[in-house]
C-alpha positions in Angstrom: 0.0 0.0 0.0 2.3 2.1 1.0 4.3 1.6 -2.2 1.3 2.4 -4.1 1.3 5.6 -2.3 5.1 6.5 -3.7 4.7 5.4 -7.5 0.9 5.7 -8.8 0.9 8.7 -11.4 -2.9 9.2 -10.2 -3.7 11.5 -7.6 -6.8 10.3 -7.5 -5.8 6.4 -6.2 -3.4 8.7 -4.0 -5.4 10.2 -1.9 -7.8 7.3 -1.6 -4.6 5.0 0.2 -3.6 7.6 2.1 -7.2 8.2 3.4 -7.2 4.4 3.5 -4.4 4.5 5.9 -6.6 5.8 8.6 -8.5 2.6 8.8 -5.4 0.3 9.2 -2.6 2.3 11.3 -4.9 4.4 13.5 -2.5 5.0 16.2 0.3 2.7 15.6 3.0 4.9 15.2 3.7 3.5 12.2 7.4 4.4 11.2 7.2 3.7 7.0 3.9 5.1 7.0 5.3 8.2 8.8 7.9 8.7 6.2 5.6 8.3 3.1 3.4 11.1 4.5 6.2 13.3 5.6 7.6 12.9 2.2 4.1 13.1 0.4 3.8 16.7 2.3 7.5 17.8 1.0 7.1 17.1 -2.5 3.7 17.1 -3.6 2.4 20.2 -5.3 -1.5 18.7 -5.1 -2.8 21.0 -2.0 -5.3 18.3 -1.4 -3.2 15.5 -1.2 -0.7 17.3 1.3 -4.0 18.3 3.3 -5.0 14.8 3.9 -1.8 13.5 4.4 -1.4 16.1 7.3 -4.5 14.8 8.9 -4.1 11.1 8.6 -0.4 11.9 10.5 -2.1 13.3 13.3 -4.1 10.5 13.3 -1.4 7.7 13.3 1.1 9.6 15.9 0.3 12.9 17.0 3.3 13.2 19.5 5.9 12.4 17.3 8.4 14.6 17.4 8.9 14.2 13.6 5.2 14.4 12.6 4.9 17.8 14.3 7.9 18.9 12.8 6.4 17.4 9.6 2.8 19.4 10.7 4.3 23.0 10.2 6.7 22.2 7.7 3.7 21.9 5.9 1.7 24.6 7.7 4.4 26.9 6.6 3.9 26.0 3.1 0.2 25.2 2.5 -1.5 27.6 -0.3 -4.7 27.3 1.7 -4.5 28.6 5.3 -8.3 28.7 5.3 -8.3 24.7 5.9 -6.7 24.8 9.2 -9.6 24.0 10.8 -10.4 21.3 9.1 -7.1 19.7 11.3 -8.8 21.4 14.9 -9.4 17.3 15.8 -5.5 16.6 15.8 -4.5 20.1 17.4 -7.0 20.2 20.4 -5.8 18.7 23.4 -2.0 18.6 22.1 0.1 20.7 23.9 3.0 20.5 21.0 1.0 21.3 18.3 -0.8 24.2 20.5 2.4 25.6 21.5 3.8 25.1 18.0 0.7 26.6 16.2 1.8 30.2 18.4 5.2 29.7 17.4 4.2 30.1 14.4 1.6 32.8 14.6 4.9 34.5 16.0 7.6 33.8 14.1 5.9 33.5 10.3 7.1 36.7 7.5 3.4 35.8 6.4 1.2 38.7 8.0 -2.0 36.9 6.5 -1.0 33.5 7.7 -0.3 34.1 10.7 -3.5 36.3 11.1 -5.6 33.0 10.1 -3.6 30.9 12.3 -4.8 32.9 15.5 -8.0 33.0 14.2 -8.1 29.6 13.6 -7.0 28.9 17.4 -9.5 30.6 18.6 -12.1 27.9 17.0 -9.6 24.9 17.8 -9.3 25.3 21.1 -11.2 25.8 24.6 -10.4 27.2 27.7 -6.6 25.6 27.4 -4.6 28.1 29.7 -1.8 28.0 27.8 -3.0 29.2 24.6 -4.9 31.9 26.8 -1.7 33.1 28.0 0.4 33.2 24.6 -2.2 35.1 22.7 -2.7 37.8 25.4 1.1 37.9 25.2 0.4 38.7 21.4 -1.9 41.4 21.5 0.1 43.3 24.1 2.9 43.1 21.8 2.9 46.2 20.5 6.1 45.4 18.3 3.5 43.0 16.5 1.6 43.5 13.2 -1.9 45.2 14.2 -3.5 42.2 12.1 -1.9 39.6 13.9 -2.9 41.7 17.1 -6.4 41.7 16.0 -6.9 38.1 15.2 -5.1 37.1 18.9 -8.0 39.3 20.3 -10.9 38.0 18.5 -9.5 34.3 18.8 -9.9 35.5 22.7 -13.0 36.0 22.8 -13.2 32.3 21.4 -11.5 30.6 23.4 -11.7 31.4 27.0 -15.5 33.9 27.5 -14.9 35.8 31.1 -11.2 35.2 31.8 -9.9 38.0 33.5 -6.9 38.1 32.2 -8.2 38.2 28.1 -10.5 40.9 29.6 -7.7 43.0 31.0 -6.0 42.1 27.6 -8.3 43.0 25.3 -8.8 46.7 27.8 -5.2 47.2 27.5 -5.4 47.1 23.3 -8.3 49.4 23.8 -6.9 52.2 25.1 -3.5 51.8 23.1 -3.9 54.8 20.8 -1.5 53.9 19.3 -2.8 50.5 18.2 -4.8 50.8 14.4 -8.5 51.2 14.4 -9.5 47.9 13.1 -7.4 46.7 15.8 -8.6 48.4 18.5 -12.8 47.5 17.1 -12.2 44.0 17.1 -10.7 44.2 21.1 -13.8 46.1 21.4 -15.9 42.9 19.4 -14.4 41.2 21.5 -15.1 42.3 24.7 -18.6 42.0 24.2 -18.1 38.8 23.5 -16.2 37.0 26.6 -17.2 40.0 29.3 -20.5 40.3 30.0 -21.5 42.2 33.0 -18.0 42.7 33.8 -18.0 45.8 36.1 -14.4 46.7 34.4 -15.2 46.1 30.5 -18.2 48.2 31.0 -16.2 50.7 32.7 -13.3 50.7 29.8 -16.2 50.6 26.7 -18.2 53.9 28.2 -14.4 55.7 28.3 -14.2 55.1 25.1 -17.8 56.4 24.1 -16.9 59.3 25.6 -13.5 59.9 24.2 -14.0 62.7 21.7 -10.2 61.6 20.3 -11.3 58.0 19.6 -11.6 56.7 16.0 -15.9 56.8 14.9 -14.7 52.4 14.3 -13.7 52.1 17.4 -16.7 53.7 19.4 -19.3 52.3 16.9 -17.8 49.0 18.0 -17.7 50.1 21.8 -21.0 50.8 21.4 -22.4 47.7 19.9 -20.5 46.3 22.3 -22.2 47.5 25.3 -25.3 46.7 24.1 -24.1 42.8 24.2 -22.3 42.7 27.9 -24.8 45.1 30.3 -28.3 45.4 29.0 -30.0 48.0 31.0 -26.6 50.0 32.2 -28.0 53.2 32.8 -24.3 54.8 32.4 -24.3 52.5 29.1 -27.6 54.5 27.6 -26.5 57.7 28.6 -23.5 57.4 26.2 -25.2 55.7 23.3 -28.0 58.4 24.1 -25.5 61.5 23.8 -24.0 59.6 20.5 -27.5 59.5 19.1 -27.7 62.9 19.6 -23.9 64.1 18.3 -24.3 65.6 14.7 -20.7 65.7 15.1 -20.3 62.0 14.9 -20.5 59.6 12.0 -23.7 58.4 10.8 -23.0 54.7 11.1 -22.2 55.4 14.8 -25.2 57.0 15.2 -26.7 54.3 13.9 -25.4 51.3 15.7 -26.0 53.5 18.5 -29.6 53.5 17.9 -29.5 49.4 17.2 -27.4 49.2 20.6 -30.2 51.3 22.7 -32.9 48.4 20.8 -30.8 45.7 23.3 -30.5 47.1 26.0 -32.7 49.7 26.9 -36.5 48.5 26.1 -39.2 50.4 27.6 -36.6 53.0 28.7 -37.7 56.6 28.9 -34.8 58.4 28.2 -33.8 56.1 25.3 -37.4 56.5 23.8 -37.1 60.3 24.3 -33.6 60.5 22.7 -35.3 58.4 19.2 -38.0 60.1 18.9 -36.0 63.5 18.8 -33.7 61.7 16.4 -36.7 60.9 14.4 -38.3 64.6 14.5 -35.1 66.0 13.1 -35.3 66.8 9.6 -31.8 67.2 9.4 -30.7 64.1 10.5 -29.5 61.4 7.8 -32.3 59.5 6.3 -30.5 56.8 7.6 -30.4 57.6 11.0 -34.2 58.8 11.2 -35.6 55.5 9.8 -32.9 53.4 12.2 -34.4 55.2 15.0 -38.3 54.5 13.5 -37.3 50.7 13.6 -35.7 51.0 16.9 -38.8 52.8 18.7 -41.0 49.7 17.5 -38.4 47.5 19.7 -38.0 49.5 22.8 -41.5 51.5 23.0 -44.1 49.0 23.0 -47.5 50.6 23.8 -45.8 53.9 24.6 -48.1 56.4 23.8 -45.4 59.5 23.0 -44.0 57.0 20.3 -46.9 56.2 19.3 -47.7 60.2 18.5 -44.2 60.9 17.2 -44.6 57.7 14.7 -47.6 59.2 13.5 -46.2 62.7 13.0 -43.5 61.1 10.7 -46.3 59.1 8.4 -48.3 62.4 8.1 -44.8 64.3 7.0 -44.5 64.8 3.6 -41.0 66.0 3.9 -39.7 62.6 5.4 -38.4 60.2 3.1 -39.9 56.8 2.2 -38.1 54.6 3.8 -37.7 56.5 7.2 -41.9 56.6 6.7 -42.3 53.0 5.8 -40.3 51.9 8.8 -42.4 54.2 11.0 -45.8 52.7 9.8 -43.9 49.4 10.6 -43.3 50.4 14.2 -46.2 51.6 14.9 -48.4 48.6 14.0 -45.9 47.0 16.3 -46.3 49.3 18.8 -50.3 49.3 18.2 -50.6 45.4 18.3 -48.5 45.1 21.5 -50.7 47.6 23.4 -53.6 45.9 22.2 -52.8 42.6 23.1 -51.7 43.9 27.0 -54.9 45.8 27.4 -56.8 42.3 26.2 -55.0 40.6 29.1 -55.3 43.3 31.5 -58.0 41.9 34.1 -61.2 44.4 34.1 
């Protein structure tokens, strides 16, 4: 079989006895199969050959020191990062190929690779402390790429949700100004992700609401965040209510703002009050007026002053269509939930 493997000219019968080698030498340590594989992966052009060949070596004898070696010989050469999870079976639970895998997220020329390869850790593996520990030690390397930075932070929020120590991390890149802007989102992203209620992550996303020096990105994403980790944060609405409000900021913060107050403030006064002066403003961006027309539907059910600013907008002429359609929509919404808690009101 083996021999098959080393002198058929069809790639086809290839990869079927190397897939076939799964079934007889799960395991065994093989050493001849070892070597075909190892040899398959140096010299075979045929991505998916190499790919399986990678796999069934895990398989047969994922602590050899030559197979890992083997492993990111070929990780360092593959054409198709993307496929790395497709391996997360052989690299969960082994410390070498764990510790290996962040070798190589450190060490690689590749910016994209190595991008991918933290990403991909973050789906691979669990709460393994280790891993924890060496990304954190990425992100706060401030020497690294801002990509690679990135991808340690959202792989994070994968791995390990409410570890103290990827919160503090992830706060850290947050208020590095001097970290890029995509960067400093996805810690943001993140932080919604693996912190919620977190007195501290709440504490370090408001800050950055209400720094007037911070990138629209990264307080868009703050703000989305917030609406994830602390529903109902009164300190949390007061920000996204004074962002609704800023003319000065980007629309798309504005408007993310507006979704954010849809999580976590339903029913709230204040929040209600700030959409519906959003939605009076002529001014505002058509975008923004017919965001906030959605978002009344989902925070103001039965609310009567809604109900009347709703219908102001469907009897303006002057408002655009969809900012009007949206506010028909949320107000049959609005209308049907009143109606229905009035029915089960007892007389």
């Amino acid at each position: 079989m083996l021999e098959v493997i080393r002198t058929t000219d069809s790639k086809y019968t290839q990869y079927q006895v190397i897939e076939s080698l799964d079934k007889i030498d799960p395991g065994t340590g093989n050493p001849q199969a070892i070597a075909v594989l190892l040899d398959i992966i140096r010299t075979t052009e045929n991505e998916d050959t190499r790919w399986k060949s990678a796999e069934i070596l895990g398989k047969i004898d994922p602590g050899n020191a030559e197979v890992i070696a083997g492993f990111f010989q070929f990780i360092r050469t593959t054409k198709d990062f993307l496929r790395l999870i497709d391996l997360h079976g052989i690299i969960k639970g082994n410390p070498e190929l764990i510790t290996g895998l962040v070798k190589f997220i450190h060490t690689t020329q590749d910016e994209w690779a190595s991008g991918e390869a933290a990403n991909s850790l973050g789906q691979i593996v669990q709460g393994n402390s280790e891993s924890i520990g060496q990304l954190i030690e990425i992100i706060r390397n401030t020497t690294e790429d801002d990509y690679i930075r990135c991808q340690a932070a959202n792989s994070l929020g994968k791995i390990d949700p409410g570890n103290p120590e990827a919160i503090a991390a992830l706060e850290e890149i947050l208020w590095d100004a001097g970290a890029d802007k995509y960067t400093r989102g996805r810690a943001a992203e993140s932080l919604g992700e693996i912190a919620p209620g977190n007195p501290q992550a709440i504490a370090a996303l408001v800050e950055i609401l209400r720094d007037a020096g911070a990138d629209d990105s990264t307080r868009r994403q703050a703000a989305e965040s917030l609406g994830e980790i602390d529903p109902g944060n009164p300190e949390a609405i007061a920000v996204l209510e004074e962002i609704l409000r800023d003319a000065g900021a980007d629309d798309f913060t504005r408007w993310r703002a507006a979704n954010s107050l849809e999580t976590i403030a339903p029913g709230n006064p204040q929040a209600i009050a700030a959409l519906e002066e959003i939605l009076r403003d002529a001014g505002a961006d058509n975008d923004i007026r017919s965001r906030a027309a959605w978002s009344l539907g989902e925070i103001a059910p039965g609310n009567q002053q809604a109900i009347a600013a709703l219908e102001e907008i469907l009897r303006d002429a002057g408002a655009d269509d969809d900012t009007r359609w949206l506010a028909a929509e949320s107000l049959e919404k609005i209308l049907t939930t009143r109606n229905t808690m009035q029915e089960s009101s007892p007389p």
